[in-house]
C-alpha positions, 0 to 999 in steps of 0.5 A: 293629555294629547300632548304626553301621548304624542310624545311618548308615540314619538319616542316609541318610533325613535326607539324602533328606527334607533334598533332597526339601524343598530341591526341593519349595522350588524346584519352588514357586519356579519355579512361582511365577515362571512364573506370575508372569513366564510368557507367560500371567503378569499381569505380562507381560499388563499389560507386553504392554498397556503396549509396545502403547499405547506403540506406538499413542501413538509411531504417533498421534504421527508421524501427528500430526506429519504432520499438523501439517507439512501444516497448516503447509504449507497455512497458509503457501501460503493466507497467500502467496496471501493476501499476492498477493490483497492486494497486487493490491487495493492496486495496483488501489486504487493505480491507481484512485487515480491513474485518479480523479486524472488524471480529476479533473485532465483535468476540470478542464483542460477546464473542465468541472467548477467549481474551488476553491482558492488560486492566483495572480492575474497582471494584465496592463496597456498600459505608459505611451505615450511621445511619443518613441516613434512605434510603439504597439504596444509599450506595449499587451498582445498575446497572445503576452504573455498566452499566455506567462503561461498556458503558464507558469503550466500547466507550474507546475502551474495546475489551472484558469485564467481570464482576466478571468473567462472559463474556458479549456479546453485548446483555448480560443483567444486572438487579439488584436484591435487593443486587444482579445483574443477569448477563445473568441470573447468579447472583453476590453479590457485590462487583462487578469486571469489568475487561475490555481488551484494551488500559489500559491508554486510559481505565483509562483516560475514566473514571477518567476524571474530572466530569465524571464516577469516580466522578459521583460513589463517589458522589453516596457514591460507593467505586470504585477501578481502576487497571491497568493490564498488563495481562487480560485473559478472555475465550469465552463465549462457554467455560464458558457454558461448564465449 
């Protein structure tokens, strides 16, 4: 009987140093991860450190991308206003182009600058007199025949014209005179040269075209002679006051 008491206090003592180590073990364990996992762990600093870097890279990022959406805009709006600058040059450009053109081309309608080029030369001669015809004045250049010649050879886009040397301008008057035609005041016997500047085919086709200033002349019994030019020179009007 002493022996079975004995036994069962032995086993009681080895059941209570059995849990005490059991919770000395656990007890280690959740201390370890406390300190380990707890709000004041290591671990959760560095995790704490992490989520927060990440936060401030998210917010750097959106700010960045704010950003790059109004530099894009900005970008966009200079090039636009860039793209109108531009083009107003060009128009500008454009114009004065045509401004120093049409001056140019008023110049030389005037007469006042000299001119140079290929163009067409339009000699103008009395046809042959016949006997059998009392009126002389159908075989002999008058000039309403020579005006014809020039308004043709201006709307076929004559630069400059002269005749017999003499530089018209826009305003030149040319009268008849019996066997003669008074330029601007100065006389001329025929046969009368008309010298034009421009585009010689364009010149040419004006006026030989069917029915139209070529045989009309030939019909009035006018000798007419038509040469192209590759070289016509013809000074302006001031120097041919001074000469």
């Amino acid at each position: 009987m002493t022996v079975s008491l004995k036994t069962s206090n032995r086993k009681k003592r080895n059941n209570r140093i059995s849990y005490a180590l059991v919770f000395l073990v656990l007890g280690f364990m959740l201390s370890f991860s406390y300190r380990t996992l707890g709000p004041g762990s290591e671990t959760q600093k560095m995790r704490s450190e992490i989520d927060s870097k990440e936060e401030g890279f998210r917010e750097e990022l959106i700010e960045q991308k704010e950003r790059n959406k109004q530099l894009n805009d900005e970008i966009s709006s200079k090039q636009k206003k860039i793209a109108k600058v531009e083009q107003s040059l060009s128009d500008s450009e454009e114009n004065h182009d045509l401004l120093v053109k049409e001056a140019r081309s008023l110049r030389l309608l005037l007469g006042v600058v000299p001119s140079s080029g290929q163009g067409l030369r339009v000699e103008l001669a009395d046809g042959d007199y016949d006997p059998a015809n009392q009126n002389p004045n159908e075989y002999i250049v008058h000039e309403s025949q020579v005006l014809l010649v020039v308004n043709e050879l201006k709307i076929a886009g004559a630069q400059a014209l002269s005749i017999n040397g003499q530089r018209l301008n826009a305003n030149s008057s040319i009268k008849c005179t019996g066997p003669v035609i008074a330029i601007d005041g100065q006389t001329y016997p025929a046969p009368f040269v008309v010298e034009a500047i421009g585009d010689s085919n364009a010149l040419n086709a004006s006026l030989v075209l069917k029915g139209g200033v070529m045989d009309s002349l030939l019909s009035d019994n006018i000798e007419i002679k038509i040469e192209k030019q590759k070289e016509i020179l013809m000074p302006a009007l001031r120097d041919d006051i001074q000469g």
